[in-house]
C-alpha positions in Angstrom: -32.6 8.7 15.6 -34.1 5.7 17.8 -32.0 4.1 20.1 -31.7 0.0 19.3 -31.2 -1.3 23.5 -30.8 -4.5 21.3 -27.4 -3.4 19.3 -26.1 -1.4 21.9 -26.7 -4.1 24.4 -24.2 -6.5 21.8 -22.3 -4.4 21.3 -21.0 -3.4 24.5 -21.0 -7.5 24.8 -18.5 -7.4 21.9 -16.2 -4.2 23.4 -16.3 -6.1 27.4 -15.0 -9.8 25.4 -12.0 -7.7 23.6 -11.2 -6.6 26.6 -11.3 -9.9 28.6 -9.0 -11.2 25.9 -6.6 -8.5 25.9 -6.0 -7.8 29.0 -2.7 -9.1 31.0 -3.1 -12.0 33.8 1.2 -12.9 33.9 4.0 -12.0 32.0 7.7 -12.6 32.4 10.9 -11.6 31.2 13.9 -14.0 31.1 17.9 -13.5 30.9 20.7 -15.3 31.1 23.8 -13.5 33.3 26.3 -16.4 32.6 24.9 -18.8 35.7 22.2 -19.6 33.9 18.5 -17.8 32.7 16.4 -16.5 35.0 12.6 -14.8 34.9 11.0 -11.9 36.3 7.7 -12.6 36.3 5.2 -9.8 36.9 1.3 -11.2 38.2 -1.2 -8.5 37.6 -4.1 -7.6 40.1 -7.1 -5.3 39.0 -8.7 -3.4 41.8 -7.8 -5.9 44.1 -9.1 -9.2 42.0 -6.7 -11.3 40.5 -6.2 -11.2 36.7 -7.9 -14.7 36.3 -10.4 -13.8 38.2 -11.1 -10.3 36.5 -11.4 -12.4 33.3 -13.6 -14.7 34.1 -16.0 -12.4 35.7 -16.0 -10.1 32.4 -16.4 -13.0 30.1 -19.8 -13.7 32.4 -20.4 -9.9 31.7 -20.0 -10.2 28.0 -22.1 -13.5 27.2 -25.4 -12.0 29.4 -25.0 -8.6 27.2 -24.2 -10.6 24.1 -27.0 -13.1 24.8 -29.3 -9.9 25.9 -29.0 -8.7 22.3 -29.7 -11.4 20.8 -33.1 -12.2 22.4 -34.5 -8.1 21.9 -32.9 -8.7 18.2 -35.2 -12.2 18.4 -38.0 -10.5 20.1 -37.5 -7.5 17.4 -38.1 -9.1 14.4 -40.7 -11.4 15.0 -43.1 -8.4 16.1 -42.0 -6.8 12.9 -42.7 -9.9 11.3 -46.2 -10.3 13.1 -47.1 -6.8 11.5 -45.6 -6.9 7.5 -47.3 -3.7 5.8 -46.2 -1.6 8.2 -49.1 -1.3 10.9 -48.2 -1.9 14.8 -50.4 -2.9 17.2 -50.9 0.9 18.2 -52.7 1.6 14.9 -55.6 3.2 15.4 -58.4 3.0 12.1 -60.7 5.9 12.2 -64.0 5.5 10.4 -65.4 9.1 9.9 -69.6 9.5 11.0 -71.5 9.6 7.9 -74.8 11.8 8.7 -78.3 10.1 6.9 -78.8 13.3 5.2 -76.1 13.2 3.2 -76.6 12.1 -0.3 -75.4 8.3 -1.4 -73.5 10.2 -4.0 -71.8 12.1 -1.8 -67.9 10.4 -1.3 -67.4 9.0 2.2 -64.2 10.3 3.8 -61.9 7.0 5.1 -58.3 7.0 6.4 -56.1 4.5 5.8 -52.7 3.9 7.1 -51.8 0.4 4.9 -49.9 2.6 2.3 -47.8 4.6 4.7 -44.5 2.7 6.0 -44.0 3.0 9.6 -40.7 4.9 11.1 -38.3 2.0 12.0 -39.6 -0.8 9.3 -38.7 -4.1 9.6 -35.2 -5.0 9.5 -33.5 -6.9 7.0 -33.3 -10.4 7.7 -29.9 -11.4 6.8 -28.8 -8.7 9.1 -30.8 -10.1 12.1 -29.5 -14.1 10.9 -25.9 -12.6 11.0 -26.2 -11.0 14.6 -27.7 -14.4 15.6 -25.2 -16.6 14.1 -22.5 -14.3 15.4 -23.6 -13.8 19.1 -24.1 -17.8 19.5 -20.4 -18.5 18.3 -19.1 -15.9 20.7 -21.2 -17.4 23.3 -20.0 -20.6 23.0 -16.4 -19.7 22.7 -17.1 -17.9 26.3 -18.4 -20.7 27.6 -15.8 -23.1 26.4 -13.2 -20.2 27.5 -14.7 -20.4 31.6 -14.4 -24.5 31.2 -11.1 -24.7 30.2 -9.8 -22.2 32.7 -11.8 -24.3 35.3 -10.6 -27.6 33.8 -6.4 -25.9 33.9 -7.4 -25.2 37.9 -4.0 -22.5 38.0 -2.4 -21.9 41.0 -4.5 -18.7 43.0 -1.6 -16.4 42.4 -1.1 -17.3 38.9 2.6 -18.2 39.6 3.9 -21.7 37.8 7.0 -23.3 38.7 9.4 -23.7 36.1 11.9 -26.6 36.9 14.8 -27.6 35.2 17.7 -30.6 35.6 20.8 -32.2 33.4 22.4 -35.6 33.0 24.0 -35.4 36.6 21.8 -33.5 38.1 17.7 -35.6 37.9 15.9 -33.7 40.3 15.0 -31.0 42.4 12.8 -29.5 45.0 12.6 -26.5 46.8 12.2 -26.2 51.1 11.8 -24.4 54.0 14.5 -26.8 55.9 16.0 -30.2 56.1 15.9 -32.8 58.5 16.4 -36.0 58.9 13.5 -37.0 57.1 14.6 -35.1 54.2 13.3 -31.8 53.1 10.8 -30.1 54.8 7.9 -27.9 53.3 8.6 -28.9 50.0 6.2 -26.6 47.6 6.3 -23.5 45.0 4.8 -20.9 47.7 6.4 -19.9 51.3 5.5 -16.9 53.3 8.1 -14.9 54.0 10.4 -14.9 57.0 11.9 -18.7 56.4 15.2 -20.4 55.1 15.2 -21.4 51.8 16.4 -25.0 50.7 16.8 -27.5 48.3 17.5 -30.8 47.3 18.2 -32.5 44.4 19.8 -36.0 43.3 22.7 -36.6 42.0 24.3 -39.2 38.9 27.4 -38.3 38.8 29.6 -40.2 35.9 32.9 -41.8 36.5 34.7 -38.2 37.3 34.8 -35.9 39.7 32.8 -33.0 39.8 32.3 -29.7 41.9 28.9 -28.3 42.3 27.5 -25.1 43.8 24.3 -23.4 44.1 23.1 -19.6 43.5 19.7 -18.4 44.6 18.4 -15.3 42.5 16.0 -12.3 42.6 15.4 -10.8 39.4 19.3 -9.7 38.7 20.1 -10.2 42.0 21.8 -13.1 43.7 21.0 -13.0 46.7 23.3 -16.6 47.7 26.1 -18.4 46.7 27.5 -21.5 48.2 29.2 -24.8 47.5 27.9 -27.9 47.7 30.4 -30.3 47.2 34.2 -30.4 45.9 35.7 -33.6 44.5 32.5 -35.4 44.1 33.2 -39.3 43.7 33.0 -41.0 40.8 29.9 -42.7 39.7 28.2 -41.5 43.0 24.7 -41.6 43.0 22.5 -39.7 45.8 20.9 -36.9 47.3 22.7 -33.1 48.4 21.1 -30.5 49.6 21.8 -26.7 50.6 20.2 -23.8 52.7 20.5 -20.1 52.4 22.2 -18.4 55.3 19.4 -16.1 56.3 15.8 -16.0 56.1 14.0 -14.8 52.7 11.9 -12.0 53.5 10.5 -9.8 50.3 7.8 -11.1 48.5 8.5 -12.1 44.5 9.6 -14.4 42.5 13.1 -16.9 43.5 15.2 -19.1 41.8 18.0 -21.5 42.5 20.5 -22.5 40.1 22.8 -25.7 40.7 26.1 -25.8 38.9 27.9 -28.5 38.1 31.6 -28.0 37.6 30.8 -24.4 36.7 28.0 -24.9 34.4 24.1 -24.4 35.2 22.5 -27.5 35.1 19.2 -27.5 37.2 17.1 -25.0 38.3 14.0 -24.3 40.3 11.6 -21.0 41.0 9.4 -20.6 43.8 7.6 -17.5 45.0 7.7 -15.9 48.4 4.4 -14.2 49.4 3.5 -11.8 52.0 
């Protein structure tokens, strides 16, 4: 049987889009220990190259193949169409020599391939309109797949901050210190090897309130401390706490803020190596 390079080259565009759809860039898991939920969340790497990457770079992969097959498919049927009974450019159509000495009545001898169909005969067309129709929508979905993901611009590492806060508690961020000026290094990514810290501002209503802070790994907490005890009435401001020691392990954090007991804000940020 004749191998088509035109519908093995779509469909291995087809197989290398399933699996830039399928495979994994981030997951997470969540639970809730009785201080609040908390998330493990896992950020895969292939060979290296980070899962957005790896997509976008078999997406690519998958619109040349797809695109690939279409043009031979193209290119396919309108040399078949250029040649409709069957005969290829190839064909060959031998006249016989007639010697002068035959007789006129003698029957000339002439071959003739116009009744013979040629091995691979021209396609159906609705076939070939289907593969067309079918490639392009893939193709733009690809491409509208790549602008999106450039438009989104997601962190390099994948990792989003998830940030939470109540009614007393409106705000928080997450440090590497704090100063005079407030906190310092405020972002979502530290390198290991530095304190942890936030801050966060408090409403408080008109009764007091205690409030503490736990920083987590996975299951683990890894800190607990109090804030404040006996917060004033109806004060309004900014608190802040460290942790004791320096966060070393790379993964994923997260602080929990309690107010009188109950978590009420929370923030994750990601330690790298």
């Amino acid at each position: 049987m004749k191998k088509r390079a035109d519908l093995e080259l779509f469909a291995l565009g087809l197989l290398v889009f399933v699996v830039a759809i399928i495979i994994p860039t981030v997951t997470e898991s969540c639970s809730n220990n009785g201080s609040g939920q908390f998330c493990i969340q896992t950020i895969y790497t292939y060979d290296g190259v980070s899962a957005t990457t790896a997509k976008a770079i078999l997406f690519v992969v998958a619109a040349l193949c797809i695109a690939g097959g279409v043009i031979l498919l193209i290119l396919r049927n309108k040399s078949q169409q250029r040649f409709p009974t069957g005969q290829s450019p190839a064909t060959i159509t031998a006249t016989p020599l007639v010697r002068n000495d035959v007789p006129a009545s003698t029957p000339s001898f002439q071959r003739s391939n116009a009744g013979l169909p040629l091995a691979g005969a021209a396609r159906p067309k609705r076939l070939t309109r289907f593969l067309v129709i079918a490639g392009s929508i893939i193709l733009v979905l690809v491409v509208a797949g790549i602008w999106i993901g450039v438009e989104a611009k997601p962190s390099s590492s994948g990792f989003q901050q998830d940030v939470t806060t109540g009614p007393h508690i409106t705000s928080i961020a997450v440090g590497t210190a704090y100063g005079n000026s407030g906190l310092v290094g405020q972002g979502e990514t530290f390198q290991g090897g530095s304190l942890s810290c936030i801050s966060f501002n408090v409403h408080n209503d008109n009764s007091p309130g205690d409030i503490d802070a736990v920083l987590f790994q996975g299951n683990d907490t890894l800190f607990s401390g109090s804030v404040i005890r006996g917060l004033l009435p109806n004060y309004q401001g900014n608190l802040w706490i460290c942790s004791s020691y320096n966060v070393l392990d790379p993964g994923i954090y997260k602080w929990v803020v309690n107010y009188d007991g109950s978590a009420e804000a929370s923030i994750t940020f990601q330690i790298v190596s």
